[in-house]
N, C-alpha and C positions, 0 to 999 in steps of 0.2 A: 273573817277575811279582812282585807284593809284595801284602803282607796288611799289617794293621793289628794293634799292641802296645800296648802301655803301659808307657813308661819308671817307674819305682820304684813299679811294681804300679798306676799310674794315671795319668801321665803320655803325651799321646797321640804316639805314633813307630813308627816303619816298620819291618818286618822285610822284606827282601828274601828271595824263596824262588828259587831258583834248580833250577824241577824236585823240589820234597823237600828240597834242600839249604839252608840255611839260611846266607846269609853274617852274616858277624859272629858267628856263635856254633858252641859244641860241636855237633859231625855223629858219629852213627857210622855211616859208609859201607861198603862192601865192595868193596874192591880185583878188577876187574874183566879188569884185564892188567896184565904187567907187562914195558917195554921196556926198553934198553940206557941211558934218558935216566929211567925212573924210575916210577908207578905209577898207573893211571887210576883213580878212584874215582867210583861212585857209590849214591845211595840204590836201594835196592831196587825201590819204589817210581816210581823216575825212571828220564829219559832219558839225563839231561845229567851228563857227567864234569867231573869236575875233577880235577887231575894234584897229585899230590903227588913233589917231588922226594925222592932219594935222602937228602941233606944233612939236610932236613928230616923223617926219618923217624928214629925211634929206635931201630928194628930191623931186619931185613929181612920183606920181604912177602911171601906167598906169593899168587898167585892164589884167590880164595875168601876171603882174613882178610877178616875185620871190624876197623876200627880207628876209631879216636877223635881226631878230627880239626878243627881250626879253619878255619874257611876266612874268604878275604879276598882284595880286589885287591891285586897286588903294585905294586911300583912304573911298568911298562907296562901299569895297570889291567886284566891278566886276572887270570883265577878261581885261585889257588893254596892248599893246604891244606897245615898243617903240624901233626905231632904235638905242640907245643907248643905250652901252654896262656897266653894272655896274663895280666895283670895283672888285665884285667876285660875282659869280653866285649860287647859293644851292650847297653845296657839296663842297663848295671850301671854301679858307683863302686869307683876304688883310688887308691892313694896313691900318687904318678909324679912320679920327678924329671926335668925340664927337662935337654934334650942339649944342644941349640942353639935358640936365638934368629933368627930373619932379620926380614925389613921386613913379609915378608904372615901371619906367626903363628910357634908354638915347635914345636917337636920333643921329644916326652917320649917316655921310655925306657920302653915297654912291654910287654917280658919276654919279646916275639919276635923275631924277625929284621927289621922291618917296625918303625920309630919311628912312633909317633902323634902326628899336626898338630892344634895347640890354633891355631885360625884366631886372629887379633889381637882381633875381631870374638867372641870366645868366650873372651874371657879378662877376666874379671871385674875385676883390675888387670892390668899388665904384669909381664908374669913374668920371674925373672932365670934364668942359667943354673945350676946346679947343686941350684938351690931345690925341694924337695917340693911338691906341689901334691893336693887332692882333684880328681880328672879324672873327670866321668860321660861314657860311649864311647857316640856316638850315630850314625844313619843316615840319609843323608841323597838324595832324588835315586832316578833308576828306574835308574843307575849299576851299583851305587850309590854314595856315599863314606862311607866310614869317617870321623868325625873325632871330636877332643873337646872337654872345655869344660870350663871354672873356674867359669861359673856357673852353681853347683848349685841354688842357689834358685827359680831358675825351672824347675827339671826340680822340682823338690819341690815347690814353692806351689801348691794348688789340685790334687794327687796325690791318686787315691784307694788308701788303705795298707787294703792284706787282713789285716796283724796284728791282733791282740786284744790286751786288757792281760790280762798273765802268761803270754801264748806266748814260748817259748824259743827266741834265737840267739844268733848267734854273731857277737862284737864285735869290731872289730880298736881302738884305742885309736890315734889317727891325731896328735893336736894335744892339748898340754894347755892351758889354760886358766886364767884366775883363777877360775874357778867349778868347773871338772871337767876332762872329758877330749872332745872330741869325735871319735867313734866312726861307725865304717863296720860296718852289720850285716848278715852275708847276703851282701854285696856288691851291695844292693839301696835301703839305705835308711840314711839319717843322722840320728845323734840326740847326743844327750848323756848322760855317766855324771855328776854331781853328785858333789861330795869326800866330803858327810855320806851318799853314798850305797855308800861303799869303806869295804872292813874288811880289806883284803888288800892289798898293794903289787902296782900295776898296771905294765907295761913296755910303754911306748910299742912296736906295730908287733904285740905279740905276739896270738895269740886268745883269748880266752876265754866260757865259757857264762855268757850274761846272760840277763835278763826283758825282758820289755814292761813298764814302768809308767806309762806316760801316752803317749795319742798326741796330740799337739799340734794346736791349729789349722789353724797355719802349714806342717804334714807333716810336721817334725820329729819324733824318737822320744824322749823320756827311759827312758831303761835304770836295770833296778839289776841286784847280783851276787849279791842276793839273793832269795828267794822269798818273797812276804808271807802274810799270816796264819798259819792251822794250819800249812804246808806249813815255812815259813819257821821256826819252832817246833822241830816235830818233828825237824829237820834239823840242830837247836840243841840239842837234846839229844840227838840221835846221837851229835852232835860232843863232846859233856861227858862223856856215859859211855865214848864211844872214849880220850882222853884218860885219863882216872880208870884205865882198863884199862891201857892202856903204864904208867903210875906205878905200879902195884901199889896201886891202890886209892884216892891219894891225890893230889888238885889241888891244888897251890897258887896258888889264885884267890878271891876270895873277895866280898862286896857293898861294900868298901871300896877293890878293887883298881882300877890305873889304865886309866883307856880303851885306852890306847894297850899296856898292858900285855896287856889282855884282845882287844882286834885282834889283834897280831902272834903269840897263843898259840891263837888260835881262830877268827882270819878275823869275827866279830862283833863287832855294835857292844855298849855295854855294857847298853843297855837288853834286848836280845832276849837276854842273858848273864842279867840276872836274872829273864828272864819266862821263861826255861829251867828255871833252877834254881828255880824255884817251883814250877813244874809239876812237876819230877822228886820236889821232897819232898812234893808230894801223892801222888805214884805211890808214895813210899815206897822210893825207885831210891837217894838219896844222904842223909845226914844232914850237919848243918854243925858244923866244929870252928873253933877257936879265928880261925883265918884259913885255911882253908882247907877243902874240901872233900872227903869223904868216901864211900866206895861204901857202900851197905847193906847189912851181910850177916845173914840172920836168924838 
């Protein structure tokens, strides 16, 4: 049978339920036997097995485990589960290079044994081989099929997003840009990081904890790396008195110094650098010396 989702928290798409089992996504089943060809699993809850091969398991199984498991059609569209976890699971977005090309759509390398088909038809331009691409993994059909697509926009446009501004996730940095960086959060939702909004040198692919700071119209997310207001503050002169402490007292930074000097020694920009140090010499935490700063000691 199949229930009804929402692709990027609002987007409307199919989960296929297979008995409890969930294709397209993490299952945790319970190995129920186990034969000379390999292991039958299923929900608790259910009827219906699905067979995880030997190959495809990362340890051995006992009758009784519980294991964590993907499940999906193989290539003679039955039900197969494998302990590894793909790039991105139905409902989600990752960043997948192109295997092969043919005449009815691509082949992108999806981090399981099982390549995922980008139809022609679902490829927002024509893709080349070797090339990276943002893939959302969709479901389609009472099948069902597995497939994905280049165009994200339409899985985004008109999405309804359950973030708030200043909820915290998790960014991957996918594309740079002449304006920023555009980012996969969650593995759920896409947006942009803004250059004037980095105080830290970002590495393409890598993760890091961002914010909500504006959720777009259009469903897009704009991120910062930082925390706004008090919050953003406080964390700014955590960072100044931490500093000031490894120096044995004494920063050399000061209202003169360079932007770029005060980024790469502090991860801030230089404005929140001096609404730090103002705060702190109201608190009475540092005093200012000739160019640089100093801890307070009474």
């Amino acid at each position: 049978m199949s229930g009804s989702s929402l692709f990027a928290d609002g987007h409307p798409e199919k989960i296929y339920i297979l008995a409890m089992i969930r294709v397209g996504k993490m299952n945790d089943l319970i190995c129920v036997r186990e034969t000379g060809s390999g292991y039958f699993l299923k929900d608790p809850k259910g009827e219906q097995e699905v067979f995880l091969p030997p190959a495809l398991a990362d340890h051995e199984i006992q009758k009784g485990d519980k294991v964590r498991v993907f499940v999906y059609p193989d290539k003679k569209d039955q039900w197969i589960a494998t302990m590894n976890r793909p790039l991105a699971c139905v409902n989600e977005f990752a960043w997948m290079r192109v295997k092969e090309v043919l005449d009815f759509g691509a082949f992108f390398e999806w981090g399981i044994e099982k390549d995922l088909l980008v139809p022609g038809n679902q490829q927002r331009r024509k893709v080349r081989v070797g090339e990276h691409y943002i893939v959302g993994v969709c479901l389609e059909g009472e099948g069902p099929r597995i497939y994905g697509t280049t165009k994200i926009n339409s899985l985004i446009q008109g999405s309804e997003c359950h973030l708030q501004t200043g909820d915290t996730v998790i960014i991957t940095p996918v594309i740079r840009e002449p304006v920023g960086f555009r980012c996969i959060a969650n593995q759920k939702h896409i947006g942009m990081i803004y250059h004037n909004e980095i105080f830290s040198r970002l590495q393409l692919h890598q993760s890091y904890e961002a914010y909500v700071k504006k959720i777009r119209s259009d469903g897009y997310i704009d991120f910062s790396l930082q925390k706004k207001g008090i919050d953003r503050l406080q964390l700014a002169k955590d960072t100044i008195l931490h500093e000031l402490k490894k120096g044995g007292g004494i920063l050399h930074l000061h209202d003169r110094s360079d932007s770029q000097e005060i980024m790469d020694r502090l991860e801030m920009s230089k404005k929140t650098f001096k609404s730090a140090v103002g705060m702190l010499l109201k608190d009475k935490k540092i005093i200012l010396g000739e160019d640089k700063i100093l801890i307070f000691k009474k």
